[in-house]
PDB file of N, CA, C and O in Angstrom:
ATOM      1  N   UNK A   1      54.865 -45.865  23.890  1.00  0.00           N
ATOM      2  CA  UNK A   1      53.595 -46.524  24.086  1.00  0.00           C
ATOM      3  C   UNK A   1      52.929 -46.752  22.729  1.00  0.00           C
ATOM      4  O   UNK A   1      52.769 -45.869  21.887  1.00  0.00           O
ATOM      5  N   UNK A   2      52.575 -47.969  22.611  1.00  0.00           N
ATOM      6  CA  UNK A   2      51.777 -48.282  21.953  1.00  0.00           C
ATOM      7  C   UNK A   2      50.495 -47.387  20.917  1.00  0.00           C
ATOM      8  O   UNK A   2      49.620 -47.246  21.771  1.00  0.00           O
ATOM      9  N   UNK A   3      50.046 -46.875  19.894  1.00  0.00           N
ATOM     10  CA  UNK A   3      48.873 -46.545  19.758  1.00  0.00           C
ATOM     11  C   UNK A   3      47.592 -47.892  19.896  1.00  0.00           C
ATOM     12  O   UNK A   3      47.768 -49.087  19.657  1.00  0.00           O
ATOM     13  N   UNK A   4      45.902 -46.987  20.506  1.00  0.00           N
ATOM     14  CA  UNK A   4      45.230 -47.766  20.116  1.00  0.00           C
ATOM     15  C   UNK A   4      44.857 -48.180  19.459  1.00  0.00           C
ATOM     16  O   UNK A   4      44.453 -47.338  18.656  1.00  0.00           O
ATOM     17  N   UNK A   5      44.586 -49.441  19.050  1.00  0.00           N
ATOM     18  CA  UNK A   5      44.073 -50.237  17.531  1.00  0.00           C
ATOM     19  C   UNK A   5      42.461 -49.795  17.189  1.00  0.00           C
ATOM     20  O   UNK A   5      42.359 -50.094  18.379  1.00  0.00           O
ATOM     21  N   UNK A   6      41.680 -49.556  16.932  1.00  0.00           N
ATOM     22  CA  UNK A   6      40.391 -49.345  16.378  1.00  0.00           C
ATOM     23  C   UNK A   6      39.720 -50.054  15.209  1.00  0.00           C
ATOM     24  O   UNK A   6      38.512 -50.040  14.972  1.00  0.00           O
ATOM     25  N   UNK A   7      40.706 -50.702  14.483  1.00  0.00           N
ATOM     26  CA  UNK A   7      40.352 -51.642  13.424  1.00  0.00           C
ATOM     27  C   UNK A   7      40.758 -53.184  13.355  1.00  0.00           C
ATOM     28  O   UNK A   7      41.950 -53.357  13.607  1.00  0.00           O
ATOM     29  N   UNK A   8      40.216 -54.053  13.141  1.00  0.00           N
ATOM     30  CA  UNK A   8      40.955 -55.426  12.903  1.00  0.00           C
ATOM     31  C   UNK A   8      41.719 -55.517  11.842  1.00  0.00           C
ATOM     32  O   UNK A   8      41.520 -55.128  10.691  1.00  0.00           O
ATOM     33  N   UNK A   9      42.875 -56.222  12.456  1.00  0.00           N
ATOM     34  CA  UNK A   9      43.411 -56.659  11.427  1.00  0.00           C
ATOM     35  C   UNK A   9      43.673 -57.438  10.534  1.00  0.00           C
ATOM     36  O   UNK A   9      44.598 -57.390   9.724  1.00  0.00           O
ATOM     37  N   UNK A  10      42.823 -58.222  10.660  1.00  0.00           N
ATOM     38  CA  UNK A  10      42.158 -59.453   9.661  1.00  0.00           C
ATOM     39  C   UNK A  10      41.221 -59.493   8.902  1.00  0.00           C
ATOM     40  O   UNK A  10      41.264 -60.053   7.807  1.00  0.00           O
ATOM     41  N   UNK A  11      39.863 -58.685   9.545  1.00  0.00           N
ATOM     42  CA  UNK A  11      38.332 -58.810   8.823  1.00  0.00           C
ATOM     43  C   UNK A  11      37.943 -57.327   8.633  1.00  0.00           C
ATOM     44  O   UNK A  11      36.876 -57.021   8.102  1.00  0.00           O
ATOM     45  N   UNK A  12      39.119 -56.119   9.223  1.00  0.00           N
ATOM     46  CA  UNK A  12      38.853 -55.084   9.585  1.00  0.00           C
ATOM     47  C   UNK A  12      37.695 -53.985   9.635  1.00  0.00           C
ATOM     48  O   UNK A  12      37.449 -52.996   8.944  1.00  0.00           O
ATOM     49  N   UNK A  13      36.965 -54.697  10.970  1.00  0.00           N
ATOM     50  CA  UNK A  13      35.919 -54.359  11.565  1.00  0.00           C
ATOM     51  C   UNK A  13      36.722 -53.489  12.428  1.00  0.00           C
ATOM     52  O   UNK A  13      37.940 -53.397  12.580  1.00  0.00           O
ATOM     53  N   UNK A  14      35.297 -52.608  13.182  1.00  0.00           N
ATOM     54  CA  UNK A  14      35.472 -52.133  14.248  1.00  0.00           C
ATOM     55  C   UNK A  14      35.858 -52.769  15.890  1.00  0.00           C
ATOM     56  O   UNK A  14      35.058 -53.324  16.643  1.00  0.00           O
ATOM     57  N   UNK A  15      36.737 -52.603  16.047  1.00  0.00           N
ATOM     58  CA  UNK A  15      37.119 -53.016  17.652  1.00  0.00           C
ATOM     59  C   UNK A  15      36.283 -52.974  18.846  1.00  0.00           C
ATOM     60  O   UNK A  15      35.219 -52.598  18.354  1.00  0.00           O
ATOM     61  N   UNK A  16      36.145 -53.065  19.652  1.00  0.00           N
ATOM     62  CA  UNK A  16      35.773 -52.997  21.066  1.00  0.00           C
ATOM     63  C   UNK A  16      36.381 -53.405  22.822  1.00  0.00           C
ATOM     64  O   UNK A  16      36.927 -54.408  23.282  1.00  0.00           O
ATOM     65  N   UNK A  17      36.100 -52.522  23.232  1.00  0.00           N
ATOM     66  CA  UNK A  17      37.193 -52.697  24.320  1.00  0.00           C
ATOM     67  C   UNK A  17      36.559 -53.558  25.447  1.00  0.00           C
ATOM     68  O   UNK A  17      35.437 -53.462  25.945  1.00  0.00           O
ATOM     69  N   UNK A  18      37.452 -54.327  25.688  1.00  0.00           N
ATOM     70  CA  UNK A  18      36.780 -55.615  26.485  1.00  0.00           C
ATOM     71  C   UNK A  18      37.254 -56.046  27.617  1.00  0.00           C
ATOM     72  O   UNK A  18      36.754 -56.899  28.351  1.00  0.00           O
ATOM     73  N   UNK A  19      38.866 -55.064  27.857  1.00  0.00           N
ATOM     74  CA  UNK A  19      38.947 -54.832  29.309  1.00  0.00           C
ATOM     75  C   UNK A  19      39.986 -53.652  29.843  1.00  0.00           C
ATOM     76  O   UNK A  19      41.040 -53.361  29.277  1.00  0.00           O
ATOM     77  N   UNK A  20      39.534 -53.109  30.903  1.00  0.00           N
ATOM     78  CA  UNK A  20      40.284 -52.184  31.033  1.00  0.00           C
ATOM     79  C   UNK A  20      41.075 -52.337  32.779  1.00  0.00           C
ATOM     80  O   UNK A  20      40.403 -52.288  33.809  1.00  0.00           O
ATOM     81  N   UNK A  21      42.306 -52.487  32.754  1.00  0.00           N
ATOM     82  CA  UNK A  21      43.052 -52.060  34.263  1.00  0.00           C
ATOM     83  C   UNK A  21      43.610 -51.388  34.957  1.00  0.00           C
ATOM     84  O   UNK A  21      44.663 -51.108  34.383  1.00  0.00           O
ATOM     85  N   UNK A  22      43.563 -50.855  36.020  1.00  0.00           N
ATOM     86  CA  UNK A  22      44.021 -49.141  36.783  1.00  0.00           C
ATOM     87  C   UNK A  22      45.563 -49.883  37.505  1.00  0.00           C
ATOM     88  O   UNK A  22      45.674 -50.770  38.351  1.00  0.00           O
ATOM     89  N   UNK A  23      46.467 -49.200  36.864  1.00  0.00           N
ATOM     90  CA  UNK A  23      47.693 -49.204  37.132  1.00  0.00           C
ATOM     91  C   UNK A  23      48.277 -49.165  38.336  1.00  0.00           C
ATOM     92  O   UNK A  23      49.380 -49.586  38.683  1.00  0.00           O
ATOM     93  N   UNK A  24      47.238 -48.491  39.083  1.00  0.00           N
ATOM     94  CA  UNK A  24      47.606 -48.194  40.704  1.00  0.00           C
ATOM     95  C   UNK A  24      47.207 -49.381  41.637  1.00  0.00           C
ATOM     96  O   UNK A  24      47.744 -49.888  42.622  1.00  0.00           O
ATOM     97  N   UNK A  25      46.153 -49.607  41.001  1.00  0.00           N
ATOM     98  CA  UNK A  25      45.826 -50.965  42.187  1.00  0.00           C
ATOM     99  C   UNK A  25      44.903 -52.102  41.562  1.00  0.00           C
ATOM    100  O   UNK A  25      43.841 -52.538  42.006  1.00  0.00           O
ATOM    101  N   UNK A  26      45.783 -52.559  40.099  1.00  0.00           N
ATOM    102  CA  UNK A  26      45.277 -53.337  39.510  1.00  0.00           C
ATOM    103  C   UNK A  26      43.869 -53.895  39.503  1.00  0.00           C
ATOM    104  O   UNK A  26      43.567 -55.028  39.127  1.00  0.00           O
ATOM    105  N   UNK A  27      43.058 -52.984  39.954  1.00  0.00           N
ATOM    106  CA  UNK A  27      41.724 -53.356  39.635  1.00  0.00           C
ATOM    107  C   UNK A  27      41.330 -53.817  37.956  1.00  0.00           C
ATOM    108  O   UNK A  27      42.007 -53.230  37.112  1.00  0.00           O
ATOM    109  N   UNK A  28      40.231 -54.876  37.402  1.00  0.00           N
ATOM    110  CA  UNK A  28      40.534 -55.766  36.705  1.00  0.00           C
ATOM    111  C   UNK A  28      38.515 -55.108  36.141  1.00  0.00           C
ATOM    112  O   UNK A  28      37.495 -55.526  36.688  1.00  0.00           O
ATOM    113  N   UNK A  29      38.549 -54.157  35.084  1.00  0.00           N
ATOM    114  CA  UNK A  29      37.101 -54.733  34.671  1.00  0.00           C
ATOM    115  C   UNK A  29      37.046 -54.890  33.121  1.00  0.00           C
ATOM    116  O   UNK A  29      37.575 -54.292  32.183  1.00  0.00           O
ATOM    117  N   UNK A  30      36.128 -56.015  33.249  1.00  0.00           N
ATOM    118  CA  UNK A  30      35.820 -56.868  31.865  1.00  0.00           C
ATOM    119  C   UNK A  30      34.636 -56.509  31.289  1.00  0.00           C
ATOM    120  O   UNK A  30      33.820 -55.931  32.007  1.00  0.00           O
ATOM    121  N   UNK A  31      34.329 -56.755  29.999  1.00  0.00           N
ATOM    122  CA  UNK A  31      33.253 -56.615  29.453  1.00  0.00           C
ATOM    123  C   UNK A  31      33.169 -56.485  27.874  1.00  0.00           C
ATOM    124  O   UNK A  31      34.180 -56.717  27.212  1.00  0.00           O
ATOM    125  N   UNK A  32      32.269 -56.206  27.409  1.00  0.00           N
ATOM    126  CA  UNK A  32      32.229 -55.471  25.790  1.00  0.00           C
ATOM    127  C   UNK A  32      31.737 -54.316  25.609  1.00  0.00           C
ATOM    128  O   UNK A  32      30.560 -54.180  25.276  1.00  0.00           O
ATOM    129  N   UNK A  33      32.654 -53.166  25.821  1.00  0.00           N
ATOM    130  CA  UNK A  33      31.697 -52.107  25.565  1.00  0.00           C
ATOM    131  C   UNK A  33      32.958 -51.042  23.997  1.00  0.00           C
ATOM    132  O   UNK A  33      34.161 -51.070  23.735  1.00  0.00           O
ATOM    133  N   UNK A  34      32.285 -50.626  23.670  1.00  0.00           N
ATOM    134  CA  UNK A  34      32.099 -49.774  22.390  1.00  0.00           C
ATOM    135  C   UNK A  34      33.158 -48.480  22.841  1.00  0.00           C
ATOM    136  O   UNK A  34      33.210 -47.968  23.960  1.00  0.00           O
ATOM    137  N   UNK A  35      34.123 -48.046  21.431  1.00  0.00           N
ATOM    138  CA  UNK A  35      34.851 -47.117  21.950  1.00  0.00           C
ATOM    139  C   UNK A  35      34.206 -46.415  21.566  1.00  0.00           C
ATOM    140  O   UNK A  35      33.357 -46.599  20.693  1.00  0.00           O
ATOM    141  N   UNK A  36      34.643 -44.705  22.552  1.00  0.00           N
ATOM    142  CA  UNK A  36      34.084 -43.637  22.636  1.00  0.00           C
ATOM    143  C   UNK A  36      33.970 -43.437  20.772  1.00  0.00           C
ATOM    144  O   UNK A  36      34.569 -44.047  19.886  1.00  0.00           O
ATOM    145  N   UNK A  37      32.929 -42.310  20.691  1.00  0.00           N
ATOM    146  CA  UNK A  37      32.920 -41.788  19.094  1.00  0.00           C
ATOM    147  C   UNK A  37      34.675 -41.306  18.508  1.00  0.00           C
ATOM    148  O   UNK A  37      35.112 -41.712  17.431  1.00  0.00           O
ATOM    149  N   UNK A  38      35.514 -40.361  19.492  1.00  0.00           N
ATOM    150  CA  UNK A  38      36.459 -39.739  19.055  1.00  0.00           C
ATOM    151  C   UNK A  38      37.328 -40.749  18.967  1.00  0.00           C
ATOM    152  O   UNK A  38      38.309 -40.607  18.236  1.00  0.00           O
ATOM    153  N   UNK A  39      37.172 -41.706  19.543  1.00  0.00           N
ATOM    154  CA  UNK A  39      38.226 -42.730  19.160  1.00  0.00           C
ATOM    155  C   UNK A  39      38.052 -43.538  17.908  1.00  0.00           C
ATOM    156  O   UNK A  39      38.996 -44.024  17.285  1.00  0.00           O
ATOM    157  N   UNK A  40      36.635 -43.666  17.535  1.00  0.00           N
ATOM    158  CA  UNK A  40      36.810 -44.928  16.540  1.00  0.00           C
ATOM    159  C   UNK A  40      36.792 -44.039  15.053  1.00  0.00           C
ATOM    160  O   UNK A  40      36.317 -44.394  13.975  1.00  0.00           O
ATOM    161  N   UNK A  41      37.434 -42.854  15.382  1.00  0.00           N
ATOM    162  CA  UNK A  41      37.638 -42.195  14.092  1.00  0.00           C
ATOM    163  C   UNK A  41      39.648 -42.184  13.670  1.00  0.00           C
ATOM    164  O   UNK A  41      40.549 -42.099  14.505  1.00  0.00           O
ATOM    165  N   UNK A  42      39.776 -42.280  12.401  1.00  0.00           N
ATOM    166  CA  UNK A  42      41.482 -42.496  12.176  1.00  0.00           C
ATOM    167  C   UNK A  42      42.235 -41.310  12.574  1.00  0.00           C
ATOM    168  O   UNK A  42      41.792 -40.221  12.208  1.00  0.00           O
ATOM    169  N   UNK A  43      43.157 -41.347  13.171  1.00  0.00           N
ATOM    170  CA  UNK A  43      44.017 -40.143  13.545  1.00  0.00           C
ATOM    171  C   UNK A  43      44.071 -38.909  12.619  1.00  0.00           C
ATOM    172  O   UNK A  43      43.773 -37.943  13.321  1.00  0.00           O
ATOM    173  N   UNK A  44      44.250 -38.625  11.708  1.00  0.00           N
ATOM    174  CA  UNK A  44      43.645 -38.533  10.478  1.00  0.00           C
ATOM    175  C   UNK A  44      42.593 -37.157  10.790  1.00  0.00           C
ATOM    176  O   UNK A  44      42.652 -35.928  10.820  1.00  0.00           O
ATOM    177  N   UNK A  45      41.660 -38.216  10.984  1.00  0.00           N
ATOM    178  CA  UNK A  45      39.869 -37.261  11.297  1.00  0.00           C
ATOM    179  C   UNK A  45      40.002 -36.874  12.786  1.00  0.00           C
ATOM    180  O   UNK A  45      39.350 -35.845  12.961  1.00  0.00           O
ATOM    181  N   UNK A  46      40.552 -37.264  13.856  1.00  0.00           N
ATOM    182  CA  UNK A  46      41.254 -36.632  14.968  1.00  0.00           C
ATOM    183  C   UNK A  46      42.067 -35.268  15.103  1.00  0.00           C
ATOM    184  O   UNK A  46      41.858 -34.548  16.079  1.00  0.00           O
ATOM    185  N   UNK A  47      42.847 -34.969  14.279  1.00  0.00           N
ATOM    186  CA  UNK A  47      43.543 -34.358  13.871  1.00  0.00           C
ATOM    187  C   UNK A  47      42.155 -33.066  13.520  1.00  0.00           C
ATOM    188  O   UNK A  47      41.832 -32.241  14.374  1.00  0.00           O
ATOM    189  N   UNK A  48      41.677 -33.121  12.510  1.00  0.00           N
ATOM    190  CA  UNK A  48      40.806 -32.246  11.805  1.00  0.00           C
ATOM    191  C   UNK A  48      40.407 -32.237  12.766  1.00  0.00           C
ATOM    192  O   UNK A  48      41.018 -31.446  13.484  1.00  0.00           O
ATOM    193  N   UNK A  49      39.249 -32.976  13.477  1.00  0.00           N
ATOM    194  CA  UNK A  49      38.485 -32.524  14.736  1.00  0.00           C
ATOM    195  C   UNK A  49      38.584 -31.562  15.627  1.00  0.00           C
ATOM    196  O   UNK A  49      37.771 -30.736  16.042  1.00  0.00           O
ATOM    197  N   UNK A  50      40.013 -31.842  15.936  1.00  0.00           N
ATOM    198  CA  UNK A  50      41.124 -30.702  17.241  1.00  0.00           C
ATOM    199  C   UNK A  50      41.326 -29.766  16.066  1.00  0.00           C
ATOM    200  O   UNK A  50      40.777 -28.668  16.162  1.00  0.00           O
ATOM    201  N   UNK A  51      41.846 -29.958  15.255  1.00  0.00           N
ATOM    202  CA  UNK A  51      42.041 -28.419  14.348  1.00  0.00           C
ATOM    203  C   UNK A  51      40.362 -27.862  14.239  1.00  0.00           C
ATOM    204  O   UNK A  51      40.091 -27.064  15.135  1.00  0.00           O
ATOM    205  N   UNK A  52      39.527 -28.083  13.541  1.00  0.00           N
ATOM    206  CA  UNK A  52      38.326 -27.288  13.581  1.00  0.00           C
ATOM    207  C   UNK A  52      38.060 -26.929  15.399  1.00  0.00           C
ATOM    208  O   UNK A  52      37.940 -25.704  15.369  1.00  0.00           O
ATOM    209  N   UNK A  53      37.976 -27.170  16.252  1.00  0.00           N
ATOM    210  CA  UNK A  53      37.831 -26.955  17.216  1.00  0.00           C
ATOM    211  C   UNK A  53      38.901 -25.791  17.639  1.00  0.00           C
ATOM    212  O   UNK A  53      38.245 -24.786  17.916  1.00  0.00           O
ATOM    213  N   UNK A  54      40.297 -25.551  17.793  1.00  0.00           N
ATOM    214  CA  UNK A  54      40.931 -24.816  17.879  1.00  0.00           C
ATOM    215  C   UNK A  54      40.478 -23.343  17.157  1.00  0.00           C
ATOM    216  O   UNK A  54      40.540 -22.226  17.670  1.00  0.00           O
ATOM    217  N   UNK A  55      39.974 -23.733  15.719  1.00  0.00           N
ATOM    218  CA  UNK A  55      39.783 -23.058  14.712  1.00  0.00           C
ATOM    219  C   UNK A  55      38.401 -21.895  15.376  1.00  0.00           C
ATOM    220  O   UNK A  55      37.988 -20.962  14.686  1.00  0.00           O
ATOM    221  N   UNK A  56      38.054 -22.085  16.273  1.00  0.00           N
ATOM    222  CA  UNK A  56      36.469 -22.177  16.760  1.00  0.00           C
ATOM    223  C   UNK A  56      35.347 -22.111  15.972  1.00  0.00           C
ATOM    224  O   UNK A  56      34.436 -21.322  16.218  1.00  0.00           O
ATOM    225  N   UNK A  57      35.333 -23.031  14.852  1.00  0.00           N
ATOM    226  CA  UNK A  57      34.272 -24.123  13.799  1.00  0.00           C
ATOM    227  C   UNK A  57      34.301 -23.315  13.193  1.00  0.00           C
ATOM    228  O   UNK A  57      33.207 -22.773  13.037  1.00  0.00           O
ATOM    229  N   UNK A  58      35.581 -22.645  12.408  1.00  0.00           N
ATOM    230  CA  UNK A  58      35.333 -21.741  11.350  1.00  0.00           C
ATOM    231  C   UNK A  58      36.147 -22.742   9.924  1.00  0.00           C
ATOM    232  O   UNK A  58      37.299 -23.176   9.895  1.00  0.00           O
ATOM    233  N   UNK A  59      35.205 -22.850   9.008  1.00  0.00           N
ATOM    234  CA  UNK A  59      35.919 -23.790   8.146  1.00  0.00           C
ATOM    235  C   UNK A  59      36.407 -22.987   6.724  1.00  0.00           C
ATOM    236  O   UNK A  59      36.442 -23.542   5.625  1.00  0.00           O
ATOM    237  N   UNK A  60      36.779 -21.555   6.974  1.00  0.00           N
ATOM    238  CA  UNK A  60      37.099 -20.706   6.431  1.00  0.00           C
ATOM    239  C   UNK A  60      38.861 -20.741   6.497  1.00  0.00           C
ATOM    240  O   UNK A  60      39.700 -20.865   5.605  1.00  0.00           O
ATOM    241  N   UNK A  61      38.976 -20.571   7.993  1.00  0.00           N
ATOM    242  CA  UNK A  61      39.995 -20.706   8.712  1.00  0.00           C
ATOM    243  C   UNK A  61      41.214 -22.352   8.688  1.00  0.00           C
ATOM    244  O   UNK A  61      42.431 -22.538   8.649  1.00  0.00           O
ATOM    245  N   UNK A  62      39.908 -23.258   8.743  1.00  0.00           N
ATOM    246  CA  UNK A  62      40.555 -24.863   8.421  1.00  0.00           C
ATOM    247  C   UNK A  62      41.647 -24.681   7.194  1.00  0.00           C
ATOM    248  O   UNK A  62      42.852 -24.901   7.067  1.00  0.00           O
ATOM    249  N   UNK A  63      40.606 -24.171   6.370  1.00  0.00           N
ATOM    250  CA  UNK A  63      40.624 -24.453   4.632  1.00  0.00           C
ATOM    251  C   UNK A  63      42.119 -23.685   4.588  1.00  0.00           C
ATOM    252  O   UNK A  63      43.026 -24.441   4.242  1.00  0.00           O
ATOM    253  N   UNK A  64      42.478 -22.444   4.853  1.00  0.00           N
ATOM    254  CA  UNK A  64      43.631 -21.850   4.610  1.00  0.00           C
ATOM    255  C   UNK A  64      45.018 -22.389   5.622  1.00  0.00           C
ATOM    256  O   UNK A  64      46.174 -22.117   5.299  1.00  0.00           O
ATOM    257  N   UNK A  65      44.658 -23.213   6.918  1.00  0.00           N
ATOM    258  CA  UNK A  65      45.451 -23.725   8.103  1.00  0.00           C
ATOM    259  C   UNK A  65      46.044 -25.259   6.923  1.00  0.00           C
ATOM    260  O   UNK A  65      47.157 -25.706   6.646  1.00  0.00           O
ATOM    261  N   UNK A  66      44.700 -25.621   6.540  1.00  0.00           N
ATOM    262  CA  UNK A  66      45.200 -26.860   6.039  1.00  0.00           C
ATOM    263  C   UNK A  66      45.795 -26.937   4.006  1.00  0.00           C
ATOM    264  O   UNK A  66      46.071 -27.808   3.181  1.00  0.00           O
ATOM    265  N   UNK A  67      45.720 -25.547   4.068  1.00  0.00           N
ATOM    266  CA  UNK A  67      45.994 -25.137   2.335  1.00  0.00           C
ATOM    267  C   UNK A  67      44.918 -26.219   1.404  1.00  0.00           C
ATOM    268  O   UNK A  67      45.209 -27.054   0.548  1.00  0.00           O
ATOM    269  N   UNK A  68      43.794 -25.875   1.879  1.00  0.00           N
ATOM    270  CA  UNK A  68      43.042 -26.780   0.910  1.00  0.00           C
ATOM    271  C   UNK A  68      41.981 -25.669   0.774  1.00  0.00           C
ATOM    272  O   UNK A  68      41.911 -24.761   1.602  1.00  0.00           O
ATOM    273  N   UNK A  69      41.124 -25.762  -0.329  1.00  0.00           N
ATOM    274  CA  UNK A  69      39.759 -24.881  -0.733  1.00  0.00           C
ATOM    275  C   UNK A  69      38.850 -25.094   0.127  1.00  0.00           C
ATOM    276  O   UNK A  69      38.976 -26.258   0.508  1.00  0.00           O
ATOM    277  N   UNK A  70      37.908 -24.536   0.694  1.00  0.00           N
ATOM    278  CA  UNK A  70      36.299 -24.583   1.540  1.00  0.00           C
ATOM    279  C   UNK A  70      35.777 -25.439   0.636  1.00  0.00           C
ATOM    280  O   UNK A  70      36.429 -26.434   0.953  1.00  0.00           O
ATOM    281  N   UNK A  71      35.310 -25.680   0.035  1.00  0.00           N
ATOM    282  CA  UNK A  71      34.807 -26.813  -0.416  1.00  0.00           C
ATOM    283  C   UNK A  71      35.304 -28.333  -0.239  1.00  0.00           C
ATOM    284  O   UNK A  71      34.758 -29.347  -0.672  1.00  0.00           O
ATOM    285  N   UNK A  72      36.140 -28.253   0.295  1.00  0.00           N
ATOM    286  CA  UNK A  72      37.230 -29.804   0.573  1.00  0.00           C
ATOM    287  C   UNK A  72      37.525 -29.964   1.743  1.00  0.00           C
ATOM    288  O   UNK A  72      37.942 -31.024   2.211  1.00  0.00           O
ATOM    289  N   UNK A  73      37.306 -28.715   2.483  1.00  0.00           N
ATOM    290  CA  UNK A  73      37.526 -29.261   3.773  1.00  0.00           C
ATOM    291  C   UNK A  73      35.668 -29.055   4.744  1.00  0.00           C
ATOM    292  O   UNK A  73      35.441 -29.277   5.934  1.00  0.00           O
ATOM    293  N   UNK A  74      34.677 -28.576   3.658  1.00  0.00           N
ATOM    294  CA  UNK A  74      33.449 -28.882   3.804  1.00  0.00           C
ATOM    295  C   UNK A  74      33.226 -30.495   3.511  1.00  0.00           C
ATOM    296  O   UNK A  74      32.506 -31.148   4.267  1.00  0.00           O
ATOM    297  N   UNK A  75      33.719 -30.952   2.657  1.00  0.00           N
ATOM    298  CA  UNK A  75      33.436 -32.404   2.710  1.00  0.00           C
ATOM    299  C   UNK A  75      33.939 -33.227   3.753  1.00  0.00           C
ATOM    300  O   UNK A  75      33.376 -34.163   4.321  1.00  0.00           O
ATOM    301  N   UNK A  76      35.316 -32.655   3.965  1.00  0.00           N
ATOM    302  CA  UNK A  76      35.958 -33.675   4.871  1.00  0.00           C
ATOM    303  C   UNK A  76      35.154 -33.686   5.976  1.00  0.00           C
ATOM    304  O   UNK A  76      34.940 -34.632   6.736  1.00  0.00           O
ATOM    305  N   UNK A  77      34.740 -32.620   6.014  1.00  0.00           N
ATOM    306  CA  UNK A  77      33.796 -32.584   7.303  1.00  0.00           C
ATOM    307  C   UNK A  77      32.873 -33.403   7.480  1.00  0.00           C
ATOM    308  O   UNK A  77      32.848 -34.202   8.416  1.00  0.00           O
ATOM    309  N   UNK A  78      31.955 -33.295   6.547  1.00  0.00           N
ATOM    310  CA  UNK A  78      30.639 -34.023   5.792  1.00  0.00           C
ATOM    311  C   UNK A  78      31.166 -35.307   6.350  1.00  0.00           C
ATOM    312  O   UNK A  78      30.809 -35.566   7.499  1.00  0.00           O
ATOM    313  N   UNK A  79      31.873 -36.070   5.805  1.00  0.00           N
ATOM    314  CA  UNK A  79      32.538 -37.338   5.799  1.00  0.00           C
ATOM    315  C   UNK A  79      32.744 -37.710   7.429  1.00  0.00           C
ATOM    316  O   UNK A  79      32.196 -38.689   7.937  1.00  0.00           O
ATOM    317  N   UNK A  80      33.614 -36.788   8.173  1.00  0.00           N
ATOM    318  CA  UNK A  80      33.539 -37.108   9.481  1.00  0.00           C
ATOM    319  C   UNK A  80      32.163 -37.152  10.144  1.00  0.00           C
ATOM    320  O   UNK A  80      32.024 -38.040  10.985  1.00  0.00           O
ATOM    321  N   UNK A  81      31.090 -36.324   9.905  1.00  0.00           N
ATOM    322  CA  UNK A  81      29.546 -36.324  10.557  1.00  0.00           C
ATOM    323  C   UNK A  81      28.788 -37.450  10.131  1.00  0.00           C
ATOM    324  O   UNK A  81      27.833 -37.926  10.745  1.00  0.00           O
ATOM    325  N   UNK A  82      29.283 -37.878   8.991  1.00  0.00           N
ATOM    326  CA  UNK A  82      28.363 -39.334   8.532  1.00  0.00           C
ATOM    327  C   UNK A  82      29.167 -40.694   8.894  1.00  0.00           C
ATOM    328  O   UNK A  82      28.886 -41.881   8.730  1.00  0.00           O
ATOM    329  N   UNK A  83      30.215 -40.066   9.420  1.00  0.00           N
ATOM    330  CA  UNK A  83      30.949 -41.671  10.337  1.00  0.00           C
ATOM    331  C   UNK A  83      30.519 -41.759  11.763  1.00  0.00           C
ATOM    332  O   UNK A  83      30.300 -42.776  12.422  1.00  0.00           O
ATOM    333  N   UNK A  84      30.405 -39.987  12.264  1.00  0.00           N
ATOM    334  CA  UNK A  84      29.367 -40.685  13.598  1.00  0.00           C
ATOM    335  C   UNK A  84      28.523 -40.879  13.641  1.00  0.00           C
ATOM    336  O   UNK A  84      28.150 -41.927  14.169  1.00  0.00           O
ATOM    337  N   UNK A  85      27.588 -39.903  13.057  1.00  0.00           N
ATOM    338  CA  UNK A  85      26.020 -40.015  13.031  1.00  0.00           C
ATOM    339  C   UNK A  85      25.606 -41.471  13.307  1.00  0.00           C
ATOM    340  O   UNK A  85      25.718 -42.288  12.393  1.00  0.00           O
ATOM    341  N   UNK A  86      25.083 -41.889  14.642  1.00  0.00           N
ATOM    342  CA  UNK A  86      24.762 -43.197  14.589  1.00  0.00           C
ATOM    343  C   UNK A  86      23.615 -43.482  13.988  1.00  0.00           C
ATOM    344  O   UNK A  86      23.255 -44.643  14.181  1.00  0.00           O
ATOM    345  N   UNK A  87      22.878 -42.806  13.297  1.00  0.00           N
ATOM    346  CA  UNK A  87      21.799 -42.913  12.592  1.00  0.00           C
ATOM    347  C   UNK A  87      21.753 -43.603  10.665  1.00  0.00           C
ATOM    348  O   UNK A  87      20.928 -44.096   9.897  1.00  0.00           O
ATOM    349  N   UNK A  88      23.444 -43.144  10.668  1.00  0.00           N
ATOM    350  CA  UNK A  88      24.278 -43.415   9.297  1.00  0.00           C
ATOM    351  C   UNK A  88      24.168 -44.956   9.254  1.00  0.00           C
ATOM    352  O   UNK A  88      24.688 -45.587   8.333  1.00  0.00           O
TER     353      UNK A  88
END
């Protein structure tokens, strides 16, 4: 299967999902609506997400899982909170 796309590949903007169909009884709905937050982040920052979460938000724990210093995987963090923050 396919992965989902989240970026264009031409102007590479953000995507939006504009229709979705149920396999079982081809029901058909259309529209423009916005992917969830966890999706419109790169597999990448997915990854970290489920690891800090596993981790249970200890970024003590990240830092030595992912062999990087607390300070680097404090940013990465940083970096993921200012891509959702819809306020950003």
């Amino acid at each position: 299967m396919q992965k989902l796309p989240i970026i264009c590949p031409c102007c590479e903007s953000t995507l939006s999902v504009s229709k979705l169909t149920c396999p079982s009884c081809d029901t058909l709905v259309a529209g423009n609506y916005l992917l969830p937050v966890f999706l419109r982040l790169i597999e990448e920052e997915q990854l970290f997400v489920l690891n800090f979460i596993t981790s249970g938000g200890s970024l003590k724990e990240m830092a030595s899982k992912l062999g990087k210093s607390y300070p680097t995987v404090r940013n990465m963090l940083d970096d993921i909170i200012e891509k959702i923050n819809p306020t950003s």
